[in-house]
DSSP file (Angstrom, degrees, kcal/mol; ACC not computed):
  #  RESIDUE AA STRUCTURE BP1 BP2  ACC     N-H-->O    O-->H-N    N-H-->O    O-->H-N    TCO  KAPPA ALPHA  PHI   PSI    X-CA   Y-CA   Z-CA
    1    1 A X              0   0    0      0, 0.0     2,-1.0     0, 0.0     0, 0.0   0.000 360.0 360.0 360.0 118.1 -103.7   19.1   -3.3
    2    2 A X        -     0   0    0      1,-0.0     0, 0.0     0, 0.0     0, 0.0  -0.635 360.0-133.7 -93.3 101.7 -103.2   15.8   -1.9
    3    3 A X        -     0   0    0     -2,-1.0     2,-0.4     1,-0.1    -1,-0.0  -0.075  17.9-130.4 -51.4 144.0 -100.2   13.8   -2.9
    4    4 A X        -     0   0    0     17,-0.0     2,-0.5     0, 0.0    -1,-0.1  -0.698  20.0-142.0 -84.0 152.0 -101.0   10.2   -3.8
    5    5 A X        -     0   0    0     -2,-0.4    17,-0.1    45,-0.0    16,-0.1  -0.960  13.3-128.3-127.0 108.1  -98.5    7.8   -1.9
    6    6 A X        -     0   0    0     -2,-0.5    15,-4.2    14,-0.1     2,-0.4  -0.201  27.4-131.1 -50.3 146.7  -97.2    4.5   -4.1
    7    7 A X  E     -A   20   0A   0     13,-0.2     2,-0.3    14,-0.1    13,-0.2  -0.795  21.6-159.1 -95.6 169.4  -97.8    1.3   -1.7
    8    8 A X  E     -A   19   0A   0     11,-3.1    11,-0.9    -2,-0.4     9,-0.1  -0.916  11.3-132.6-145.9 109.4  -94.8   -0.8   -1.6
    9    9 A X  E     +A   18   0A   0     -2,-0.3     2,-0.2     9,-0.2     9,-0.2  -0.437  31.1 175.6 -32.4 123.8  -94.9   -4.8   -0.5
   10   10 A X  E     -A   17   0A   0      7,-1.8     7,-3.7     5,-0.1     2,-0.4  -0.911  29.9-117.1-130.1 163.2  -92.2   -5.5    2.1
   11   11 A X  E     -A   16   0A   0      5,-0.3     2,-0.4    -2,-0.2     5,-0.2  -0.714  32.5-173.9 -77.4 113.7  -91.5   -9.1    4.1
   12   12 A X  E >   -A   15   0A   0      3,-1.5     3,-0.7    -2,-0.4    49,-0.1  -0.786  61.5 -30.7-130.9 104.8  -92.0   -8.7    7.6
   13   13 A X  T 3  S-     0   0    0     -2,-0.4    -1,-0.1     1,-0.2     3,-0.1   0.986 130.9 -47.6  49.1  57.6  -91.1  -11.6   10.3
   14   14 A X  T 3  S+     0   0    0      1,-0.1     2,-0.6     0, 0.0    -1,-0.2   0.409 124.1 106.8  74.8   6.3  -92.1  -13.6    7.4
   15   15 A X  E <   -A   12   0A   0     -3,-0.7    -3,-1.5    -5,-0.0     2,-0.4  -0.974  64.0-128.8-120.5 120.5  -95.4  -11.7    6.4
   16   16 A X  E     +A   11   0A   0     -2,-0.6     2,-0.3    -5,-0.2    -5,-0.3  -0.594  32.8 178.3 -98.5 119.0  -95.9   -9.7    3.7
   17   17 A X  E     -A   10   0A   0     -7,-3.7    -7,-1.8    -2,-0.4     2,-0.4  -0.776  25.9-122.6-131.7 177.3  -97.2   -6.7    4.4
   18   18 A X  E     -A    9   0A   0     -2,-0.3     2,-0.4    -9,-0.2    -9,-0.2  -0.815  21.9-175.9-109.2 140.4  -98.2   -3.2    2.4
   19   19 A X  E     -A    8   0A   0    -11,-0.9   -11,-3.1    -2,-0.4     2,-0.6  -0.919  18.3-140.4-133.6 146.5  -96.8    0.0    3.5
   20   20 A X  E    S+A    7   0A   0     -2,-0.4   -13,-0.2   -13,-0.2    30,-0.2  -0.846  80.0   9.9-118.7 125.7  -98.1    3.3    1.7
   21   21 A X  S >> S+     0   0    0    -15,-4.2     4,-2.4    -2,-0.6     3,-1.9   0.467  80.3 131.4  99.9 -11.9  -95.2    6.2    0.8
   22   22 A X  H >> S+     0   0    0    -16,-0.3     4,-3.3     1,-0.2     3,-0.8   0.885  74.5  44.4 -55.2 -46.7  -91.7    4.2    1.6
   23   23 A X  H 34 S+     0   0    0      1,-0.3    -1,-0.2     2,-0.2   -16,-0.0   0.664 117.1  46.3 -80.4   7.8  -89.8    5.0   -1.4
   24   24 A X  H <> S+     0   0    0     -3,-1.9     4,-1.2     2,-0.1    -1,-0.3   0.781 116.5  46.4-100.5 -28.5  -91.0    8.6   -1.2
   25   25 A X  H <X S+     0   0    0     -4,-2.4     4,-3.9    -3,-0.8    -2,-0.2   0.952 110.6  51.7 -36.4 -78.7  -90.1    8.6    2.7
   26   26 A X  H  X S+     0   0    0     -4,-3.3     4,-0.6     2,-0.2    -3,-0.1   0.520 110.2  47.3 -55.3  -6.4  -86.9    7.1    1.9
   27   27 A X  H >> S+     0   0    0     -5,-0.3     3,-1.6     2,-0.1     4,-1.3   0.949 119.7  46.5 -74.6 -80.5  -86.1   10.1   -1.0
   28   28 A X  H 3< S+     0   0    0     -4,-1.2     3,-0.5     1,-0.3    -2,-0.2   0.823 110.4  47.1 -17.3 -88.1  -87.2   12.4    1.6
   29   29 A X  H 3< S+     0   0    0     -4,-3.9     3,-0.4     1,-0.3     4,-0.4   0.738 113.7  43.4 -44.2 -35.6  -85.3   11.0    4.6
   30   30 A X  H X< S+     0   0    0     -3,-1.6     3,-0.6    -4,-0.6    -1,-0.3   0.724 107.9  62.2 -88.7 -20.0  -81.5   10.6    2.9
   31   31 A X  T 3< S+     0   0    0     -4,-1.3    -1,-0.2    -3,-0.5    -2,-0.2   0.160  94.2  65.1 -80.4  39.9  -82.0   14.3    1.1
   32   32 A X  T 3  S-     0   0    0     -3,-0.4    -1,-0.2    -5,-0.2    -2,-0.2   0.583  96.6-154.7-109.8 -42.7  -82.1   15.0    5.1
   33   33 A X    <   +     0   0    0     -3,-0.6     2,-0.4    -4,-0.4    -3,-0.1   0.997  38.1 158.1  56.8  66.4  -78.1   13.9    5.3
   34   34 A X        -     0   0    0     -5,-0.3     5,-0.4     1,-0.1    -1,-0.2  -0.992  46.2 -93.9-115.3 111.0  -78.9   13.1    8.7
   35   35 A X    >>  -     0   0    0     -2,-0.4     4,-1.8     3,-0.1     3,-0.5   0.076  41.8 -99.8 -36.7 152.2  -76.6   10.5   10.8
   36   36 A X  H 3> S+     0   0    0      2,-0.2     4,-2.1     1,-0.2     5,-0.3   0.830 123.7  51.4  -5.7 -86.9  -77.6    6.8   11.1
   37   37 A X  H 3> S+     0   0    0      1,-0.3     4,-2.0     2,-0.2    -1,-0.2   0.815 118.3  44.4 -30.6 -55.6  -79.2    7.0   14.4
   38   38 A X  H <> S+     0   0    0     -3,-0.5     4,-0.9     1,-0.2    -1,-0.3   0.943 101.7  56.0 -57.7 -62.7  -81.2    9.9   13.0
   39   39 A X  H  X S+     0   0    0     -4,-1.8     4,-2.0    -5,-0.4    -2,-0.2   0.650 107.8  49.8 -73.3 -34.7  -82.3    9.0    9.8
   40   40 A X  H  X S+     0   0    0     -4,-2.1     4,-2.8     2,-0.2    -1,-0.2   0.747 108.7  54.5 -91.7 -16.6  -84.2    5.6   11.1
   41   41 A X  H  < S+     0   0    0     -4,-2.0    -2,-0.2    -5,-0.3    -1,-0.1   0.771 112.5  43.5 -49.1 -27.7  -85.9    7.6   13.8
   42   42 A X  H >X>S+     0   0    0     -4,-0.9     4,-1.4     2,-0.2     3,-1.1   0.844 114.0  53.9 -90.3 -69.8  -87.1    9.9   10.9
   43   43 A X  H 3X5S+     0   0    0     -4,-2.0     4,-1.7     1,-0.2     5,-0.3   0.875 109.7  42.3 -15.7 -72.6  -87.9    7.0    8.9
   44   44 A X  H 3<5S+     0   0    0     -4,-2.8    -1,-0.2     1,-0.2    -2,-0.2   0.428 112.1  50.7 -97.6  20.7  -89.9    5.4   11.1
   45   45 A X  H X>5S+     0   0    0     -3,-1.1     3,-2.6    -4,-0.1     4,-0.7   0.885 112.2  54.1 -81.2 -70.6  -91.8    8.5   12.3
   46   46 A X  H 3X5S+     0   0    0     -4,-1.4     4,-1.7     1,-0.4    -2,-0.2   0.851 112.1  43.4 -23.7 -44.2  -92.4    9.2    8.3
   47   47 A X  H 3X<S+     0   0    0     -4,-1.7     4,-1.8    -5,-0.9     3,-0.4   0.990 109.1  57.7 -69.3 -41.7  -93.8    5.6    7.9
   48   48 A X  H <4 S+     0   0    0     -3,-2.6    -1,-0.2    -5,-0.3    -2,-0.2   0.655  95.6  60.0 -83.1 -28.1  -95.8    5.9   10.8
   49   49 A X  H  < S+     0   0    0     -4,-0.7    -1,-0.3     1,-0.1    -2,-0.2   0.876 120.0  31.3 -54.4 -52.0  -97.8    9.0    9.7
   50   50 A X  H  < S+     0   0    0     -4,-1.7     2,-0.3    -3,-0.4    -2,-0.2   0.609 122.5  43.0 -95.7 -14.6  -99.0    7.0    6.6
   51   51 A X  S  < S-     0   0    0     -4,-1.8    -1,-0.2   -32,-0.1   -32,-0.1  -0.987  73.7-121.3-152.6 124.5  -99.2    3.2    8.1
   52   52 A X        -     0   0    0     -2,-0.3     2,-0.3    -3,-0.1    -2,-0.0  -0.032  33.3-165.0 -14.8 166.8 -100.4    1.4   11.3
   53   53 A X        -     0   0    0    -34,-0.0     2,-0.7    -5,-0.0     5,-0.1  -0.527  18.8-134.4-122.5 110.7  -97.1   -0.3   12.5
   54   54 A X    >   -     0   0    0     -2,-0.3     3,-2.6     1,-0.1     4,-0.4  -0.578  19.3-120.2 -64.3 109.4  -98.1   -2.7   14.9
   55   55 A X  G >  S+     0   0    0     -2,-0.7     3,-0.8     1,-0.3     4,-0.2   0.746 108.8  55.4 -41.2 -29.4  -95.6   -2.3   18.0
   56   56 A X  G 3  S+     0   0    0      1,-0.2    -1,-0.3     2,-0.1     4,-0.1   0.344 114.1  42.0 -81.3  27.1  -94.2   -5.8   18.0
   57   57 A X  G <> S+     0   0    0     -3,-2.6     4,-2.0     2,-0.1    -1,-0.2   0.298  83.4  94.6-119.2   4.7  -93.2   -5.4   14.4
   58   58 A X  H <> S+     0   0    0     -3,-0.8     4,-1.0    -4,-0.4     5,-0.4   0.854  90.0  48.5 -85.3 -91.9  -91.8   -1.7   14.7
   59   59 A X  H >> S+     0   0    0     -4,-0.2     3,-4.2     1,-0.2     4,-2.4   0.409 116.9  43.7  -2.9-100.7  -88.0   -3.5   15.2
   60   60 A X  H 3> S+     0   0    0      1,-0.3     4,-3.2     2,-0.2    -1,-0.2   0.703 113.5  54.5   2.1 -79.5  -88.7   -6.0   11.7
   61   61 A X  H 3X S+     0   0    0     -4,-2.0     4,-3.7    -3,-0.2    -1,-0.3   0.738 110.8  40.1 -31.4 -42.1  -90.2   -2.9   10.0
   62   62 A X  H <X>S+     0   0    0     -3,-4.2     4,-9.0    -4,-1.0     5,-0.6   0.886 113.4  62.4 -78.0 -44.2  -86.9   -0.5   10.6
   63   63 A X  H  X5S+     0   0    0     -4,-2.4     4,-2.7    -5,-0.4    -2,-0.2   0.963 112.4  25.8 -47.8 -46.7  -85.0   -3.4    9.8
   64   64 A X  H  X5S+     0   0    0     -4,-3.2     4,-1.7     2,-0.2     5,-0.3   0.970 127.6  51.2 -90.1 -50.4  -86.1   -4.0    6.2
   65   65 A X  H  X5S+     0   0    0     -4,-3.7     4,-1.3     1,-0.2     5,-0.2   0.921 107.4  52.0 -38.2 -46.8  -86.9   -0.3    6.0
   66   66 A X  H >X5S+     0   0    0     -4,-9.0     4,-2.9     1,-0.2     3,-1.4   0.964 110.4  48.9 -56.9 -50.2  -83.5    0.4    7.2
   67   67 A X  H 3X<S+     0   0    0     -4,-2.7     4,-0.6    -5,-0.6    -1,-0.2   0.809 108.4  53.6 -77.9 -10.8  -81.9   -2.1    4.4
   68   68 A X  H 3X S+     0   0    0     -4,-1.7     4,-0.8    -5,-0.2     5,-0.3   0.732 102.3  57.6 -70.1 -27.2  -83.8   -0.5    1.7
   69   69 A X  H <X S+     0   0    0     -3,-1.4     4,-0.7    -4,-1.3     5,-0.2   0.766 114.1  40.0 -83.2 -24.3  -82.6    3.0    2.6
   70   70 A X  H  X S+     0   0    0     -4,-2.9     4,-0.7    -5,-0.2    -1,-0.2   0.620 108.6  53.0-128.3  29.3  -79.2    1.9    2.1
   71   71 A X  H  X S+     0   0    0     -4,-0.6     4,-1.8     2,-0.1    -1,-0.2   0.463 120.3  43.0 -92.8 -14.4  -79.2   -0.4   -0.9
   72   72 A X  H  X S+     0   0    0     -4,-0.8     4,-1.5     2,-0.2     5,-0.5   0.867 113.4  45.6-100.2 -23.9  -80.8    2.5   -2.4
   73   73 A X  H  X S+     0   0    0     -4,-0.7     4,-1.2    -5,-0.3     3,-0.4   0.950 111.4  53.5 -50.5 -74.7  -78.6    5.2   -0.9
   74   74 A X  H  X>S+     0   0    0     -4,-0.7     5,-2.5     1,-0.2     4,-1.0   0.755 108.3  55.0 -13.9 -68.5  -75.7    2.8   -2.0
   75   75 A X  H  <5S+     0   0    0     -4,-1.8    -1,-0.2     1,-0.3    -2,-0.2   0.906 103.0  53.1 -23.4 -63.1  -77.6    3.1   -5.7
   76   76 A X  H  <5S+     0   0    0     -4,-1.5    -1,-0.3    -3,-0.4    -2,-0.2   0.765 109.1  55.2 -65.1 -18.6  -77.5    7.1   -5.8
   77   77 A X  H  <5S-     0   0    0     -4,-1.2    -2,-0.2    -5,-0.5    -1,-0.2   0.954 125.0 -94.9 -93.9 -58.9  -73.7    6.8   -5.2
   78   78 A X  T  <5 -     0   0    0     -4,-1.0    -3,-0.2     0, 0.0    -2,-0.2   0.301  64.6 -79.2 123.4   4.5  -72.7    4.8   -7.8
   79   79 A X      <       0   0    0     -5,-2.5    -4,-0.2    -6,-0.2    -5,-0.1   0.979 360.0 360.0  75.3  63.9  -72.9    1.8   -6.0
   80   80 A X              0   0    0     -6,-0.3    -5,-0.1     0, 0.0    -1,-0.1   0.318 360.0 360.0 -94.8 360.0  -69.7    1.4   -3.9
């Protein structure tokens, strides 16, 4: 059984581009409770299984991945 993987739009160095699986990555990756450091390495292997990343965009990519993982982490708390 093959799971189907949401795409998700994100803005990247000004170019909007489609990424397949992030908010299922990003579930994945914080039920890991993994340090910082960790946890966007994980990310962006995760992403990278499912989507090309072109290597001058991999930085951009973590970046806006990275701020999504922790307004929604932030969310799941209760918002602090």
């Amino acid at each position: 059984m093959k799971m189907e993987l949401k795409e998700e739009r994100i803005v990247v160095a000004g170019k909007e581009i489609t990424l397949k699986g992030v908010d299922q990555i990003l579930k994945e990756v914080e039920n890991l409770n993994m340090e910082d450091e960790q946890s966007q390495r994980e990310i962006m292997k995760r992403v990278r299984m499912y989507n090309y990343i072109p290597p001058e965009l991999e930085e951009e990519v973590l970046s806006v991945l990275w701020g999504l993982y922790l307004k929604r982490k932030g969310a799941g708390r209760g918002g602090t």
